[in-house]
C-alpha positions in Angstrom: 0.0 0.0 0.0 2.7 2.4 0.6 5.0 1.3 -2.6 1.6 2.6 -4.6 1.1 5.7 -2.3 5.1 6.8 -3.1 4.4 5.8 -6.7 1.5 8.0 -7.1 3.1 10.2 -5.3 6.2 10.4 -8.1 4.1 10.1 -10.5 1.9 13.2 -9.5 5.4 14.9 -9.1 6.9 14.0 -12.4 3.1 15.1 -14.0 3.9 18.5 -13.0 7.0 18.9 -14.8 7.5 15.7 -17.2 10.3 17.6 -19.1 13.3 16.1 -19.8 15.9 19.1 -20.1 18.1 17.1 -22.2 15.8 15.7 -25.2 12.8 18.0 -23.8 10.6 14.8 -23.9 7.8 14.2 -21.7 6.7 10.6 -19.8 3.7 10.1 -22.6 6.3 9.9 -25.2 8.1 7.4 -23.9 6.5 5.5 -20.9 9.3 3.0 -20.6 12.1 5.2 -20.3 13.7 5.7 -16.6 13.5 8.9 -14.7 16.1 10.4 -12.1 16.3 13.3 -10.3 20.0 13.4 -9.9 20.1 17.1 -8.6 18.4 20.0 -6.5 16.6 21.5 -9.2 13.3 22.3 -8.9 10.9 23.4 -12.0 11.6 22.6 -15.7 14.8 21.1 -15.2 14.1 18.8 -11.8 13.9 15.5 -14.0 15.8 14.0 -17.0 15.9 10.7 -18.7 18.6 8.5 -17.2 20.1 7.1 -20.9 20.0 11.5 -21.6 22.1 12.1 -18.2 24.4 9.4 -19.4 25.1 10.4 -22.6 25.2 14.5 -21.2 27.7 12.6 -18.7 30.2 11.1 -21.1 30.1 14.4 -23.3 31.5 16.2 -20.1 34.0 13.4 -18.6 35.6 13.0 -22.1 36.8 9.4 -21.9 37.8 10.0 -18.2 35.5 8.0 -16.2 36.2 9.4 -12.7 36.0 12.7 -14.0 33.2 14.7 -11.7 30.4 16.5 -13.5 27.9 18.9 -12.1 24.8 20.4 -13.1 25.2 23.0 -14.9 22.3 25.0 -13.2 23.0 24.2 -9.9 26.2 23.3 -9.9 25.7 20.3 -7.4 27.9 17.0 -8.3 26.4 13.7 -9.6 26.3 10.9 -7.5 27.3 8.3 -9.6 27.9 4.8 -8.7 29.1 2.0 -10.3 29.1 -1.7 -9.8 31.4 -3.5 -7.9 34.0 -5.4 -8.9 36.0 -9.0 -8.2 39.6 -8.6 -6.5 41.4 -9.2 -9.7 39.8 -5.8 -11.5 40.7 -3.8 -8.0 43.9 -5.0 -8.2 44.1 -4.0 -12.5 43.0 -1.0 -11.9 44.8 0.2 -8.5 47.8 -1.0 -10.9 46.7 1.1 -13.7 46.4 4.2 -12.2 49.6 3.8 -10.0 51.7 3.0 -13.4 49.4 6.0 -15.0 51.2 8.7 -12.0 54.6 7.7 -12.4 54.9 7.5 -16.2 56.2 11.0 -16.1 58.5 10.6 -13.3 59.7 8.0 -15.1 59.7 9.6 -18.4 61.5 12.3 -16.6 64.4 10.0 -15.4 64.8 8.9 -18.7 65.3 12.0 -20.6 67.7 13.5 -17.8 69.4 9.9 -17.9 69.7 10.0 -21.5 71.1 13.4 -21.3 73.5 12.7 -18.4 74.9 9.9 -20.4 75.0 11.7 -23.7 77.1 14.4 -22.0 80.0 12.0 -20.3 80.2 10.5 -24.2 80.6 13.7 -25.5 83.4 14.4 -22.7 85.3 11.3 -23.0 85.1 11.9 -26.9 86.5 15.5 -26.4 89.2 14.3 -24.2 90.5 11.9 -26.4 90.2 14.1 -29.0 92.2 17.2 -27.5 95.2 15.0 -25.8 94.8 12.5 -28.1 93.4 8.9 -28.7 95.9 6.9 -26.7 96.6 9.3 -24.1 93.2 9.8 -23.8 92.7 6.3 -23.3 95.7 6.1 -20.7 94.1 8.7 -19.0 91.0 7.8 -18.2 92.2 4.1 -17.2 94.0 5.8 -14.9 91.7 8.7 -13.0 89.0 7.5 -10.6 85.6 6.7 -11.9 84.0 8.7 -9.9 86.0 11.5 -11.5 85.1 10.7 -14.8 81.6 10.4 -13.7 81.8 13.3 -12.5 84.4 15.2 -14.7 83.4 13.9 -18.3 79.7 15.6 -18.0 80.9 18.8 -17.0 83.1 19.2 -20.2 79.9 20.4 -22.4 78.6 22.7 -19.3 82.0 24.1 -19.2 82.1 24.9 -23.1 78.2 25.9 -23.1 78.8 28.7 -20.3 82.1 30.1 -21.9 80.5 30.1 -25.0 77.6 32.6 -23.6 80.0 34.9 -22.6 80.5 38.2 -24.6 83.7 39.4 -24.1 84.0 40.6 -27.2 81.8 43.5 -26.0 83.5 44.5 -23.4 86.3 44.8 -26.0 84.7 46.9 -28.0 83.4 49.3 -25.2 87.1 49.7 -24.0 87.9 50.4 -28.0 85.0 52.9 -27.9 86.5 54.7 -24.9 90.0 54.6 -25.3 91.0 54.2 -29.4 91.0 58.0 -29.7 93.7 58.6 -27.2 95.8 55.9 -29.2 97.5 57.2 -32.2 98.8 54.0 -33.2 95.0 52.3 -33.8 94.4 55.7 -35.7 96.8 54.7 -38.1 96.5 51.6 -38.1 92.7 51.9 -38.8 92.0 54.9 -40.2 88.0 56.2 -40.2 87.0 54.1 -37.4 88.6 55.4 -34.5 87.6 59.1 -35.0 85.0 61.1 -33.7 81.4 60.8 -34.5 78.4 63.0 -35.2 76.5 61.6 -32.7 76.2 58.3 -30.2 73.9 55.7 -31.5 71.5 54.0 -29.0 72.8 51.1 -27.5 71.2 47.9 -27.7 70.2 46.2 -24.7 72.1 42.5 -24.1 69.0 41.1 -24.5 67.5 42.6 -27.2 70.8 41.3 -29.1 69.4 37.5 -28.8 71.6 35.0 -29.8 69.8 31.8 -30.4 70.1 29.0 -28.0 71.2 26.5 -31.2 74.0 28.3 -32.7 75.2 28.8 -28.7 74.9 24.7 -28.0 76.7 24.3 -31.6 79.2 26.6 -31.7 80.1 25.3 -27.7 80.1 21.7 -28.7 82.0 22.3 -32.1 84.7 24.4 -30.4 86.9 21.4 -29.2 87.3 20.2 -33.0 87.8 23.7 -34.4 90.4 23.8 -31.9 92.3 21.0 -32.9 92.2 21.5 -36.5 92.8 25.5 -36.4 96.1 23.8 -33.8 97.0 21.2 -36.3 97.2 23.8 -39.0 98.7 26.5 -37.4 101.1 25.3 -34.7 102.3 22.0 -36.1 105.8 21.9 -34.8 104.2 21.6 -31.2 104.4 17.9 -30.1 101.9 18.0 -27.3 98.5 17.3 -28.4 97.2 19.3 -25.4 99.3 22.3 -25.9 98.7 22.6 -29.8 95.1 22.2 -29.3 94.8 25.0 -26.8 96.8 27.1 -28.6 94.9 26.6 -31.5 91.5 27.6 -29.6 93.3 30.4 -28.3 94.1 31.2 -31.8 90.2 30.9 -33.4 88.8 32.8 -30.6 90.9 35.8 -30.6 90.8 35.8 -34.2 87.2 34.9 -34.4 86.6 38.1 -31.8 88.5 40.3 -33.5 86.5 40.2 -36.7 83.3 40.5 -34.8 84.3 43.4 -33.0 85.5 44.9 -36.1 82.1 44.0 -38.2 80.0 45.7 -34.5 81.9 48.5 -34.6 81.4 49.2 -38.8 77.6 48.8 -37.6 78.2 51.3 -34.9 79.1 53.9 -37.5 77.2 53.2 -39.9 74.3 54.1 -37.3 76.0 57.1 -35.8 76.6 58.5 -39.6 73.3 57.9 -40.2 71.3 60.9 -42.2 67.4 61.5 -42.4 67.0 63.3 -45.9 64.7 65.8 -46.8 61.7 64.6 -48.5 61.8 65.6 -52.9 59.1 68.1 -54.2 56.7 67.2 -56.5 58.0 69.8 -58.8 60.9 67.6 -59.1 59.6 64.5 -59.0 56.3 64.9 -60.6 55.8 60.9 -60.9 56.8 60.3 -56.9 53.2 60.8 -55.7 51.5 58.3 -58.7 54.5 56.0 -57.9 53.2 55.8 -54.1 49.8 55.4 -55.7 50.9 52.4 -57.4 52.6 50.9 -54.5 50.0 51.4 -51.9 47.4 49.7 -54.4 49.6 47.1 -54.7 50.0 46.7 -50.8 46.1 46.3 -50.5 
């Protein structure tokens, strides 16, 4: 007697508002479909159609099943419950989830791994490369391997901070300052240590970017330019060691000096710069149609 009383009861409720707000269908026009009143909403929106809510439900989890959803008009959660499961599913899915967190930790690992690795290669290569293969070799059988643990991977850092250093600014500031009190720089490069008309603005250091790639690739390529530009130029030395650092030696002062040179040509060029006056039309009578042109072009 009750069960009817609660059923006539819902039913009186649902007659009032019989609205799904999903599919906007009413209880006549499908009497076999299931009803749930999931929320606190009252009014048009107080029932829905369970297989509606469902499909609403996996629009907003997206594939994530534990995802929480809400109405949207009241904001309350769902209570949703699902069946429950044997042991051996717990257990799957406690594994999946804990295997799902540390995929990126280890991922992580990995890639620093990978790079760690990749560096104390690329030091044991450069060390065998600047005091040769068999001393090298004799070398590093000989130091502790902690050291070359150690050691070896700090040979790229080493090369990657010296490379981002700009001395060759600090150069040219000094040349800046001081080449008109030398006579002999005058001579020696006439027209670029004289006055000029006026003092360009200077460029902050990080407005003159320098991208990150040629930084790495210039770094790591400097311990073979070395040797070479050593080989080449100081080939009566017999140490390895000695000829290869006097060969870097070599390519970086020469290497700065023709940058400082090429800055300081861009220097004048900017502080001889001229704004001219703009031609009359009486002059040039086809200037104006000639803008014409170009500005319809432009559109």
């Amino acid at each position: 007697m009750l069960q009817c009383k609660s059923a006539v009861c819902m039913k009186t409720c649902r007659a009032d508002l019989e609205s799904c707000w999903v599919c906007f269908a009413t209880d006549e026009d499908d009497r076999a479909a299931e009803w749930v009143r999931p929320c606190r909403c009252r009014g048009s929106t107080k029932w829905v159609h369970q297989t509606c809510l469902q499909r609403w439900v996996d629009e907003k989890q997206k594939g994530n099943g534990t995802a929480v959803v809400a109405c949207p008009q009241c904001n309350a959660e769902y209570l949703i419950m699902f069946p429950k499961h044997g042991p051996v599913v717990y257990i799957l899915d406690l594994a999946d989830r804990m295997i799902y967190k540390a995929c990126p930790f280890a991922a992580a690992g990995i890639m620093v791994g990978s790079i760690y690795w990749t560096a104390v290669t690329y030091g044991a290569v450069t060390v065998m490369q600047v005091l040769g293969h068999k001393e090298g070799l004799d070398m590093m059988e000989r130091a502790d391997p902690l050291f070359l643990l150690i050691g070896l991977p700090t040979i790229p850092i080493i090369l990657i901070l010296g490379k981002m250093i700009r001395w060759e600014d600090y150069v040219l500031k000094l040349w800046r300052k001081y080449s008109s009190k030398l006579y002999i720089l005058n001579y020696i490069f006439p027209g670029v240590c004289g006055p000029v008309p006026r003092i360009p603005a200077e460029t902050s250091p990080l407005a003159d970017h320098v991208s990150a790639t040629r930084i790495l690739c210039g770094a790591l390529v400097f311990p073979t330019i070395a040797t070479v530009v050593g080989k080449l130029m100081f080939s009566r030395v017999n140490s390895n060691l000695q000829r290869t650092i006097l060969g870097g030696i070599a390519f970086v002062a020469i290497k700065g000096a023709f940058k400082v040179y090429f800055k300081q040509q861009q220097y004048l060029r900017q502080a001889h710069r001229r704004i001219l006056n703009a031609p009359n039309e009486q002059d040039h009578p086809s200037l104006p149609q000639a803008a014409g042109n170009q500005l319809g072009e432009a559109q």
